[in-house]
PAKOL-427573 format. One record per residue: residue in one letter; x, y, z of N, C-alpha, C in turn. Coordinates in steps of 0.2 Angstrom, whole numbers, plus 2048, in hexadecimal, padded with zeros to 3 digits. Example, Ala and Ser with C-alpha at 12.3 -4.5 7.8 and 13.67 -1.06 7.14 Angstrom:
<nodes>
A8427E482783E7EA8278427F0827
S8407F58238447FB824840800827
</nodes>
This chain:
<nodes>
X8047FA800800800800804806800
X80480B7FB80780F7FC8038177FC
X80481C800800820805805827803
X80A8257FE80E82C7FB8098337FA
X80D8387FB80B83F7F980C83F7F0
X81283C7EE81283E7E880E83A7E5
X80D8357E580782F7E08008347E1
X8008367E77F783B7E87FA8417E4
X7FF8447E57FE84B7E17FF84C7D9
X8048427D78018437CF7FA8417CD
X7F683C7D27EE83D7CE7EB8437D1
X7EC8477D27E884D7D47EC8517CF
X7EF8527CB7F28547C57F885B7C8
X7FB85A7CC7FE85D7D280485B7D3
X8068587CF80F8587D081285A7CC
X80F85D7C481285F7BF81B85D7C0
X81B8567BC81E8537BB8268537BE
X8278557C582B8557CB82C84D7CB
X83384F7CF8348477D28338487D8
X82F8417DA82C83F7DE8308407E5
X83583F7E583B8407EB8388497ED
X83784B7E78378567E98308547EA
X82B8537E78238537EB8238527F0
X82584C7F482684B7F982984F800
X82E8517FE83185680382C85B801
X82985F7FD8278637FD81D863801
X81C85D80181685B80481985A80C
X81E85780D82185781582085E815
X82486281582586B81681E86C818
X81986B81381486E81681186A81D
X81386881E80F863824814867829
X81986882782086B82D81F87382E
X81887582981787E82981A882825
X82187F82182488581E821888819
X82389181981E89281482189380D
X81B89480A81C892803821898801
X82289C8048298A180182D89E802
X82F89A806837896807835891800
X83388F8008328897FB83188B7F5
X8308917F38328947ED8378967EB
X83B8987F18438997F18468947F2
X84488D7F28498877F284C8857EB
X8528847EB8568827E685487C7E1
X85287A7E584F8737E18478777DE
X84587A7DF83E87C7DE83D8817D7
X8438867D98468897D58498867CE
X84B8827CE84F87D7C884987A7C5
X8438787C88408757C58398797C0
X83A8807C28388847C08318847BF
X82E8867C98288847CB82688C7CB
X81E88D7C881E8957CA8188927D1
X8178987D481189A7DB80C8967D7
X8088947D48028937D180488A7D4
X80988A7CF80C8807D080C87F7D8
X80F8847DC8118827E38078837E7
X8038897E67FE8887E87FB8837E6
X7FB87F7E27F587A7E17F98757E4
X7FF8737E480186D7E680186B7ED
X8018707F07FE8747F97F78717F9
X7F58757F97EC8727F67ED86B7F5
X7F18677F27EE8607F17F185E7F9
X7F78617FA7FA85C8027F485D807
X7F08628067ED86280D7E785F80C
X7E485D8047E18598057E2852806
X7EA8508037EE84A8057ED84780E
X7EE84E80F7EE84B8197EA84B81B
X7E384E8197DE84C81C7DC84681A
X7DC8428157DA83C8157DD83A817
X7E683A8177E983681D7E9834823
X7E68388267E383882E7DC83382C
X7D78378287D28338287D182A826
X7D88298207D98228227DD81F826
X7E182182C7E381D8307E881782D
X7E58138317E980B82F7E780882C
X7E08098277DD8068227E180381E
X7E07FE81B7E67FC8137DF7FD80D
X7E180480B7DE8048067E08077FF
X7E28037F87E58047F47E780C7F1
X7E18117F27E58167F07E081E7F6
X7E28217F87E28267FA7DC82C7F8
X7D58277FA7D182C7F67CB82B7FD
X7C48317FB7BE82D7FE7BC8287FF
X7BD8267F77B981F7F47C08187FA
X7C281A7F97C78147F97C6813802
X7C88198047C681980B7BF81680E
X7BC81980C7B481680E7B380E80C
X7B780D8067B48038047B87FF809
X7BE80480C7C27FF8107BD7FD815
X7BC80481A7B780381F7B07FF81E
X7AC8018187A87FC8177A97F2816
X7AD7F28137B07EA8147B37E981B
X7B57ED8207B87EB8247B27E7829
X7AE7ED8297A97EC82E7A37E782B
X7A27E582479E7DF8237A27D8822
X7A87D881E7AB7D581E7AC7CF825
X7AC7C68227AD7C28267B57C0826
X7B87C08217C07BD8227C37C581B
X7CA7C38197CE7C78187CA7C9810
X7C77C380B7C97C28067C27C6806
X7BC7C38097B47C880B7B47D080B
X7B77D280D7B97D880F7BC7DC80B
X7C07D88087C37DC8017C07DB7FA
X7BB7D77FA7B57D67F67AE7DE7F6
X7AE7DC7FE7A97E17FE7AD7E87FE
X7B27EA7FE7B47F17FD7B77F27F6
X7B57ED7F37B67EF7EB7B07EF7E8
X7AB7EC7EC7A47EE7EB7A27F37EB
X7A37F67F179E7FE7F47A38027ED
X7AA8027ED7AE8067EA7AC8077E3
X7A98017DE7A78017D97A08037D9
X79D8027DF7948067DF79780D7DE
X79980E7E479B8177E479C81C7DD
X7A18187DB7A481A7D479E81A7D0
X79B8157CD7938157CB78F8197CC
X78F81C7D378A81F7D478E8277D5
X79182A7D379682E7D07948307C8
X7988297C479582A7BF78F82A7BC
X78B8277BD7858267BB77E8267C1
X77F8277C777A82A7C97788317CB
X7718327CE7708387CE76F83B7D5
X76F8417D876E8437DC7658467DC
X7618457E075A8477E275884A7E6
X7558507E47548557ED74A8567EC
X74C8547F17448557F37428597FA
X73C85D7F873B8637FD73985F803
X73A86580873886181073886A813
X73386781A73186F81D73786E823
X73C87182873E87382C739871833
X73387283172F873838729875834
X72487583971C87583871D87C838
X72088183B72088983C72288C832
X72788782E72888B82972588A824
X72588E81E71F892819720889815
X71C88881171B88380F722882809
X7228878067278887FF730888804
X73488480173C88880373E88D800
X7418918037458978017468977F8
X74889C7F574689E7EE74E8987EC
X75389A7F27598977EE75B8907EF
X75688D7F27538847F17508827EC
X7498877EA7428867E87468807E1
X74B8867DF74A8847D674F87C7D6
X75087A7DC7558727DC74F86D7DE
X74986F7E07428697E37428667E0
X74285F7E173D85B7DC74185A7D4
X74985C7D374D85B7CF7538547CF
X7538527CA75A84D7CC75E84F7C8
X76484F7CA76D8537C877184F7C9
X77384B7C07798457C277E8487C4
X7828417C67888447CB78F8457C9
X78E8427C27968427BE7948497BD
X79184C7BA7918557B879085A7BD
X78C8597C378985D7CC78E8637CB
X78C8687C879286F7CB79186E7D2
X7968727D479A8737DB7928797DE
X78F87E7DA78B8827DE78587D7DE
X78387A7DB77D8767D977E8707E0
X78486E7E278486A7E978486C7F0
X7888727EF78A8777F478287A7F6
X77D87B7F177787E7F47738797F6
X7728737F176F86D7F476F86C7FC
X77886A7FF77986A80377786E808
X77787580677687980D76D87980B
X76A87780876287780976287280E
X76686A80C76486681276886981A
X76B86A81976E86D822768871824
X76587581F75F87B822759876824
X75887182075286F82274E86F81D
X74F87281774B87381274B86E80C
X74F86980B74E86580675585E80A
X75285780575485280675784F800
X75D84C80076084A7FB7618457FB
X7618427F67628397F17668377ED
X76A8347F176D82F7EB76C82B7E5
X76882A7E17658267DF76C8237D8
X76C8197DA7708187D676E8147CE
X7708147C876E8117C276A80A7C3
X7698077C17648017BE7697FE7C1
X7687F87C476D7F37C67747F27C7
X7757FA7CA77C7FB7CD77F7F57D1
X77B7F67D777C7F27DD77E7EC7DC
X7797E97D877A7E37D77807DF7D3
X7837E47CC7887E57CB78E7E67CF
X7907E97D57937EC7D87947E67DE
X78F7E27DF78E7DC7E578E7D67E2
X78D7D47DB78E7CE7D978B7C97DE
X7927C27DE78D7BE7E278A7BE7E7
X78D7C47EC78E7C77F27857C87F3
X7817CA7EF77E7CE7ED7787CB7F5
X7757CD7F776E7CC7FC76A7D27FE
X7657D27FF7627D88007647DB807
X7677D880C76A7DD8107707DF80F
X7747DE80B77C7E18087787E8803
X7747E67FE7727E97F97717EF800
X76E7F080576A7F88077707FB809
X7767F680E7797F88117807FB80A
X7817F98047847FC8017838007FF
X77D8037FE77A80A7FB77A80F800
X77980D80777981080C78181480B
X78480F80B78D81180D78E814806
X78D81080078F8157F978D81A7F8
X78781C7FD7868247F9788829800
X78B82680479082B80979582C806
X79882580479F8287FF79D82B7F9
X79782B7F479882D7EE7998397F1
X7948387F77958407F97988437FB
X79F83F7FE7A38438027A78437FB
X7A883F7F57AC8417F07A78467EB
X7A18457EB79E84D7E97A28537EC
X7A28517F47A08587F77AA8597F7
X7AC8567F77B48577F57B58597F0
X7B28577E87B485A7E27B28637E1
X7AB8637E47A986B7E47AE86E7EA
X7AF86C7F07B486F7F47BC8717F1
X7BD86B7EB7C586E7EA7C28737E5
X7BC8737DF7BD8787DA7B987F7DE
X7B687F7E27B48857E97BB88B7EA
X7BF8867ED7C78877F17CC88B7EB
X7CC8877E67CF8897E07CD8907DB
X7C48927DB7C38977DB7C589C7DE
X7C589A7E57C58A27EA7CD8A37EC
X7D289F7EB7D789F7E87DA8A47E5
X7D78A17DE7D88A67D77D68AD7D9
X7D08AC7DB7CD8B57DC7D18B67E1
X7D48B47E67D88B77EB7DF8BA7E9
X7E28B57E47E78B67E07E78BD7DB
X7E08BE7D67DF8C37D47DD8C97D7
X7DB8C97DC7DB8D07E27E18D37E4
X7E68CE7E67E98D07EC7F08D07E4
X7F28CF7DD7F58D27DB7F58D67D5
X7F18DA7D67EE8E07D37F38E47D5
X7FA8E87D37FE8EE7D27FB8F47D6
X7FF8F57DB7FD8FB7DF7FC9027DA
X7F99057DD7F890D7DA7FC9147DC
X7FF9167D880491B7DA8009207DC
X8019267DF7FD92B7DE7FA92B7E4
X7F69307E67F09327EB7E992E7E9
X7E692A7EC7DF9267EB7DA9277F2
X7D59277F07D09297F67CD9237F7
X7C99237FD7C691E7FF7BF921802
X7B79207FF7B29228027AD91E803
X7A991E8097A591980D79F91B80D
X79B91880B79291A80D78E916811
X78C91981778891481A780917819
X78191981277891B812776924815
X77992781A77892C81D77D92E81C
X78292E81D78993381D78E931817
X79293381479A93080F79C934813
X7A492D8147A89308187AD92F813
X7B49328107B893180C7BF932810
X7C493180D7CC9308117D093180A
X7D593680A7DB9368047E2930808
X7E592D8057E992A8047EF92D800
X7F692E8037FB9307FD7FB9377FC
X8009397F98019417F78019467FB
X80094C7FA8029508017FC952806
X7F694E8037F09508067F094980B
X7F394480C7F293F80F7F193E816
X7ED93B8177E893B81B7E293F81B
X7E094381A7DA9498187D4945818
X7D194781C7C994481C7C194881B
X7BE94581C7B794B8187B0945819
X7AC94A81D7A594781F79F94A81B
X79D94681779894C812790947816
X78B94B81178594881178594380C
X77F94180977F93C80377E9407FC
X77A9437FE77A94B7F678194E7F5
X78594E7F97899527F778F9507F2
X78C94B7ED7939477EB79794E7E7
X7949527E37989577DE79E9597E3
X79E95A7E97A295F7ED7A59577F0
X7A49527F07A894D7F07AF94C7EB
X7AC94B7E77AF94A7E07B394F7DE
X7B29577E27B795D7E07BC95B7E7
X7BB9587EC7BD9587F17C59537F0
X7C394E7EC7C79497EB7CD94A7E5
X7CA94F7E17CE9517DB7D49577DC
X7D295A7E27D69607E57DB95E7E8
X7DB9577E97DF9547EB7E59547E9
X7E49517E37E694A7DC7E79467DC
X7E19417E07DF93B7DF7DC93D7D9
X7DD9357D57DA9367CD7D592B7D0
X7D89287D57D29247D77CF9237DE
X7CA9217DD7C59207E37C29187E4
X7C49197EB7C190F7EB7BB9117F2
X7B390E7F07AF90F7F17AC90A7F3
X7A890A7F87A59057FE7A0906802
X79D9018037959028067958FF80E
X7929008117938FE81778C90181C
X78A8FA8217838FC82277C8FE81E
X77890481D773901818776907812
X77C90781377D90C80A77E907804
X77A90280377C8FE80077C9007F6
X7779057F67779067EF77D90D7EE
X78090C7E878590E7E87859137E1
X7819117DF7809127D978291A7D8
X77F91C7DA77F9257DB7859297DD
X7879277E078E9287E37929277DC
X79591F7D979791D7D47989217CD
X7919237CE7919287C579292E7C9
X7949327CC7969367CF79C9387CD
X79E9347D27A69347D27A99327C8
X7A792C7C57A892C7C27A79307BB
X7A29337BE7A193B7B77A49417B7
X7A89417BD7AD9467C17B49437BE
X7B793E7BB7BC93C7B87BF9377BC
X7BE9367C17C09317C67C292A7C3
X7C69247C57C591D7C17C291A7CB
X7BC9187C87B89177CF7B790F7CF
X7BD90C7D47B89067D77B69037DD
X7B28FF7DC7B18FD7E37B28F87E6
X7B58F97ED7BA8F47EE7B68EF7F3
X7B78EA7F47B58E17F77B48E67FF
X7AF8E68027AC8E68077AE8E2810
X7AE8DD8097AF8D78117B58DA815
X7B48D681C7BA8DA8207BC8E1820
X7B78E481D7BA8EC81D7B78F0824
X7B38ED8277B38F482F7B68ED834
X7B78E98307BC8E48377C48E7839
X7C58E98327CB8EC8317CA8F3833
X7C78F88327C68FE8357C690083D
X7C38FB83F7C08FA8497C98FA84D
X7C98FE8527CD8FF8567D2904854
X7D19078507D590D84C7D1915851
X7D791A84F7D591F8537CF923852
X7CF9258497C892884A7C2924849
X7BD9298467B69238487B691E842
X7B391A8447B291383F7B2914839
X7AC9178367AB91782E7AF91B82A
X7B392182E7B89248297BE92382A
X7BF91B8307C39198307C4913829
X7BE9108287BD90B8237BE90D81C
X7BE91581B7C191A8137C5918814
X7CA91A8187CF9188177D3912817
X7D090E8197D39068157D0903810
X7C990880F7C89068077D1908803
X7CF9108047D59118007DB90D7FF
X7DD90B8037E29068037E1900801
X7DC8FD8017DB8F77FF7DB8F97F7
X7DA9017F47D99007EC7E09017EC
X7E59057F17EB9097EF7F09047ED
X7F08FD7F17F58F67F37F08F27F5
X7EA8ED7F07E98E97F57ED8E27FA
X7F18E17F87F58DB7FB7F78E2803
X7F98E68027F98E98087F18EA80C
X7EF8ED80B7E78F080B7E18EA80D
X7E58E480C7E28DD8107E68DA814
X7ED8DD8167EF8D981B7EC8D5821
X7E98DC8267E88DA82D7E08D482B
X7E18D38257DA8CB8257DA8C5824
X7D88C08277DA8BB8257D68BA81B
X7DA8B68187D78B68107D18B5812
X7CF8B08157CA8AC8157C28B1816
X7C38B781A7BF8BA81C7BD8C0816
X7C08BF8107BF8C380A7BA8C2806
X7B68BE8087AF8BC8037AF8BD7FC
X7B58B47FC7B68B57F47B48AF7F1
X7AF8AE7F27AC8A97EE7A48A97F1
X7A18A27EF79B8A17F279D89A7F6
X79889A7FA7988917FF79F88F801
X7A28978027A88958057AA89280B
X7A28938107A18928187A0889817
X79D88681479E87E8107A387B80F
X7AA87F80E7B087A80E7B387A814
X7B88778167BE87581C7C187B81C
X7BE87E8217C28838247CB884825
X7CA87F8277D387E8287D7880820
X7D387A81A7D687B8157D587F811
X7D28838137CF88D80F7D288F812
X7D488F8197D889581A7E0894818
X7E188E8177EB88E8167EB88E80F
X7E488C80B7E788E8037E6895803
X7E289A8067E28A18047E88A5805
X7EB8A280D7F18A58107F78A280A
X7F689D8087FB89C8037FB8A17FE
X7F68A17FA7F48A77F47F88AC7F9
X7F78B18007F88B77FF8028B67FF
X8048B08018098B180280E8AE7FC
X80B8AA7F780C8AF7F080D8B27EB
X8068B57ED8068BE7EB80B8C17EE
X80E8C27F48128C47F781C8C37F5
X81B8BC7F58228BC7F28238BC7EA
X81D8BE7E781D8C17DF81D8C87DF
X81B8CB7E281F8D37E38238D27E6
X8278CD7EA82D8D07ED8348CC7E7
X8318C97E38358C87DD8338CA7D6
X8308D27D58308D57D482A8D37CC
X8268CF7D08218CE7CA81B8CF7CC
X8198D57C98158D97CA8108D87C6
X8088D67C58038D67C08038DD7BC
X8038DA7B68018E17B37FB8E57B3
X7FB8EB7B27F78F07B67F08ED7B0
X7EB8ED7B37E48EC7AE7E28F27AD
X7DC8F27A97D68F87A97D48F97AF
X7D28FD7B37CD8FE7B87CA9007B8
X7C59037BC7C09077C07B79047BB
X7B59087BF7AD9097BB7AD90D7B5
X7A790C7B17A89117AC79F9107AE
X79D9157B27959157B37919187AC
X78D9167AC7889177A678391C7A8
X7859237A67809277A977A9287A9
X7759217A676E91E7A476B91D7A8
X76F9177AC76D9117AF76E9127B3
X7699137B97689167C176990D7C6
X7649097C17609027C475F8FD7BE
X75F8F97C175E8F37BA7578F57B8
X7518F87BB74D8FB7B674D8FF7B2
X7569037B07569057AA75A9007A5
X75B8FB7A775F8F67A275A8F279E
X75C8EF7977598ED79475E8E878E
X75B8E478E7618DF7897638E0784
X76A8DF78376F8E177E7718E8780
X7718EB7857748F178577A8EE78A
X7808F37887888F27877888F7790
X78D8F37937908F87987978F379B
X79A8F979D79F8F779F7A28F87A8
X7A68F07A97A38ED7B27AB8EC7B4
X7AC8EB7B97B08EA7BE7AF8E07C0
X7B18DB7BE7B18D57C07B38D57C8
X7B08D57CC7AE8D47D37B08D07D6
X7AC8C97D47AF8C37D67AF8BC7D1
X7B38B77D37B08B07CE7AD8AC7D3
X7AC8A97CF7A88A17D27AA89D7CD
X7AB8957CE7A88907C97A58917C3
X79E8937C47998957BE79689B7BC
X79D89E7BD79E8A67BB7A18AB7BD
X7A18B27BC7A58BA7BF79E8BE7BF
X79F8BF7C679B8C77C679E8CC7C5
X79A8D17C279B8D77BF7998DD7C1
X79B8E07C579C8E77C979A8EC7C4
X7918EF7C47908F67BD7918FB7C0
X7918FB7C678F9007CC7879037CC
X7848FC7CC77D8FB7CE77D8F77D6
X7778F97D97768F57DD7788EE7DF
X7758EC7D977A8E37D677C8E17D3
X7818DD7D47858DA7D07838D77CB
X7868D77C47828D17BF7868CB7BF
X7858C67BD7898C17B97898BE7B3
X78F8BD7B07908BB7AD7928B47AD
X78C8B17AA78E8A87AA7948A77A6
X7978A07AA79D89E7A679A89C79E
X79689B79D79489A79779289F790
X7948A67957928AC79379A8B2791
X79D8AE7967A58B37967AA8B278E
X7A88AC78A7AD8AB7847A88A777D
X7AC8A77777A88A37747AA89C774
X7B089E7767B48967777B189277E
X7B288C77E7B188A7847B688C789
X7B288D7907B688E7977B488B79A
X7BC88879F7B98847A47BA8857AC
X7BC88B7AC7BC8927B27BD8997B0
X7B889D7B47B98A37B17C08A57B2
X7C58A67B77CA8A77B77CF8A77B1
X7CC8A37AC7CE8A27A67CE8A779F
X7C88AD7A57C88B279D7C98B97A0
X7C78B87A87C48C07AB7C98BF7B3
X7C98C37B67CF8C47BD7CA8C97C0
X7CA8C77C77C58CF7CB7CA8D37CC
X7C68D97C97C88DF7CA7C88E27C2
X7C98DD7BD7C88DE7B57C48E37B4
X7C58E87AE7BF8EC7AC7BC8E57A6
X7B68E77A57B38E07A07AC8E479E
X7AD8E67967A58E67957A18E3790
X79C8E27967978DE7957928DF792
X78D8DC7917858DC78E77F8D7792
X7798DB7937758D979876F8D4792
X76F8CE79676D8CB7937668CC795
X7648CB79B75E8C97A075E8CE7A6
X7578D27A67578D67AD7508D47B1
X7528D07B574F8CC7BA74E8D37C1
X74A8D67C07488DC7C57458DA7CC
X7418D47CA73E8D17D07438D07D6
X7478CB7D474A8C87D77518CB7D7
X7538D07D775A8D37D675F8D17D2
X75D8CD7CB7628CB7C97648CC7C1
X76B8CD7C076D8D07B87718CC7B5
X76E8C77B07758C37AC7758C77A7
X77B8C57A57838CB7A07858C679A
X7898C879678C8C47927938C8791
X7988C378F79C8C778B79F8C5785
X79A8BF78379A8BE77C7988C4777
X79A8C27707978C776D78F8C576A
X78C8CB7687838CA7687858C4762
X77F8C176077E8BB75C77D8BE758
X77F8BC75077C8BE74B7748BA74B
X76E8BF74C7698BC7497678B8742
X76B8BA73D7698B473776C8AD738
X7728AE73B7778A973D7708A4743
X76D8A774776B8A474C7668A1749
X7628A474375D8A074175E89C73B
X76589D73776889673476788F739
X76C89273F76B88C744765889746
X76088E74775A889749756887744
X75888773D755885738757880735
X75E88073676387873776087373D
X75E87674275C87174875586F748
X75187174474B87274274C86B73D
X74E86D73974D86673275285F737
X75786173975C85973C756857741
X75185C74774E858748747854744
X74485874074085573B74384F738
X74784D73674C84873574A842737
X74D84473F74E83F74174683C744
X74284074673C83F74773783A741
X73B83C73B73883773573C830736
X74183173874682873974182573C
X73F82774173E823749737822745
X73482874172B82574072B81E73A
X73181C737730818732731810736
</nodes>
């Protein structure tokens, strides 16, 4: 039995083609805490011409390696996975002599796998309690009563299932193909093995659900973290302003005006916006906090004033502010401002993890979100300090002096956004509207993608096209494909028209 780091870290596609002797040392280090800046400075790491991307992922595979190593123990189980762990334990515990036992754990292991491939997940509605409304919440409702095979399950499509069952509002099912089990248990086969293998196969089939959405989750908020925090600092004087609905407070950063602060009303942006230019701040990073949540107004403001205006990530912004000498809110200008001035500075005092950069971030292992983020910052950290700095992107907002609220939006009209956040199944996009839009992964290129990371980076300028303005329900999908040609689309469905007429006469003869 072998139980190596390097055999896991080449099928998790994580070795890039190292000798096994350096993976190894390199998965002990971590176990021993060294941080990834020494190990990017190792001589051997160096020669093998590893960048921060190569040592972050392979980080990421060790800790997933040692968690299953602890979780197998002394089992003797052929390779280092869920599946293989669970068939141990399920043979151990039914199994009569050595040879039984290894029968039945290659049975559960071949159910599992089966019901991976080819079966489906099932969620059915359930009430919490007599006390609640009949219907589940809106971000249940549309998974009721649906089945979701398992070989295809995106990561958000499991992530919500699951937290509908933890709330109480739905229940989930395994359900496995036409004569899995029986296939999988052969002679073995009775009808109490048959319950108790299904029982056990679809614990192991979810914990490798709930692991495969957990690594592409972790890997997301990674990448965003990666993309925030190495964004090129801003020379110059930059402002930082806070709205909490009643008052803007702003803060200068930099130049001779530095430190300088200013408490207006909420009307008063023109005398804002001249206030900031007298400066020579030429940017502004903008923030809502308490109920100044719409921003909009502000936004076109400043940015009709010449300003390049964006708005910066919120999370842990008055966590960071609290304990400082003046008062809270125009303490929190001022870390906006730095957060747009140097973010890798600007988010020090946070831990990664509290930067809300993703979704169903609270659903993975705490422990191994926070060491892969701290990894990402450190880096980012020793890529400026060897002198490799991202190139500077477009920035700021370009507000659309039209559009107040998505009841001035209408489809096919063009604006240009700020990428916010990714996810999996897409980038939000910053209009300097209320809400954010999305753009679906299916919506960001003509070519196929298989993470947004792959086309757009947060904090990217990107413009977009509004596909759908969903007003009810506050919600705006984007495209950044180009519009279809209409003859083109109706060649298409006139092709699809006859192929199916076609085949519709096959089947009738």
């Amino acid at each position: 039995m072998s139980l190596g780091f390097a055999s896991f870290a080449a099928r998790e596609e994580a070795a890039f083609g190292l000798q096994p002797a350096l993976v190894e040392r390199l998965g002990r280090e971590c176990g021993e805490g060294r941080a990834l800046g020494e190990q990017l400075d190792d001589p051997e790491v160096r020669a093998a011409h590893l960048e921060p991307t190569h040592l972050l992922r392979l980080r990421r595979a060790w800790h997933r390696f040692a968690a299953l190593s602890q979780e197998a123990g002394a089992l003797e189980v052929p390779a280092l996975d869920a599946l293989a762990i669970r068939a141990a334990r399920f043979g151990g515990r039914l199994g009569r002599d050595a040879a039984q036992r290894r029968e039945l754990a290659g049975a559960l292991a071949a159910y599992a796998a089966g019901l991976l491939a080819r079966g489906r997940l099932r969620v059915h509605a359930r009430r919490p309690s007599d006390r609640a409304p009949e219907a589940p919440p809106e971000e249940y409702a549309g998974l009721v009563e649906h089945t979701l095979g398992c070989a295809e399950l995106a990561p958000h499509r499991w992530f919500t299932a699951r937290r509908g069952e933890e709330d109480g509002w739905l229940t989930l099912e395994l359900v496995a193909a036409e004569g899995e089990a029986e296939r999988a248990l052969g002679p073995l086969a009775t009808p109490e093995l048959h319950a108790e293998l299904h029982k056990a196969g679809a614990r192991a089939a979810r914990e490798v659900l709930h692991a495969r959405a957990e690594a592409q989750v972790l890997d997301t908020a990674a990448g965003a973290l990666h993309a925030l925090l190495a964004r090129p600092p801003i020379t110059g004087p930059v402002a930082g302003v806070v709205s909490d609905g009643q008052r803007l407070f702003a803060h200068l950063l930099g130049g001779e005006a530095d430190g300088d602060s200013l408490e207006l009303r909420p009307g008063e942006l023109e005398r804002l916006a001249g206030w900031i230019q007298a400066r020579g701040a030429r940017h502004a990073a903008v923030a809502a906090v308490g109920r100044g949540r719409d921003l909009s107004g502000l936004l076109r403001a400043l940015s009709a004033a010449g300003l390049t205006v964006e708005r910066v990530r919120e999370a842990g912004l008055m966590k960071q502010a609290r304990g400082q000498d003046q008062p809270l809110k125009a303490e929190a200008a001022r870390v906006a401002a730095r957060r747009l001035q140097d973010p890798l500075d600007g988010h020090r005092e946070l831990r990664a993890d509290e930067l809300g950069l993703g979704e169903y971030l609270d659903q993975v292992d705490a422990t191994r979100l926070h060491a892969a983020l701290e990894d990402v910052r450190a880096a980012v950290t020793w890529e400026r300090g060897h002198g490799r700095v991202a190139s500077p992107a477009a920035r700021g907002l370009e507000v659309h002096p039209m559009v107040h609220g998505l009841q001035d939006l209408r489809p096919g009209m063009e604006l240009t956004g700020t990428v916010a956040n990714l996810t999996h199944f897409g980038a939000f996009v910053e209009l300097g509207l209320p809400v954010q839009g999305l753009v679906h992964l299916s919506e960001l290129a003509e070519r196929f993608v298989a993470h947004p990371s792959e086309v757009v980076a947060v904090g990217q300028r990107v413009r977009v096209r509004v596909l759908e303005v969903d007003e009810a329900r506050g919600r705006l999908a984007l495209s950044m494909r180009p519009p279809r040609d209409p003859r083109r689309q109706k060649q298409g469905a006139e092709k699809r028209g006859a192929a199916l007429s076609a085949l519709d006469q096959l089947f009738k003869k």
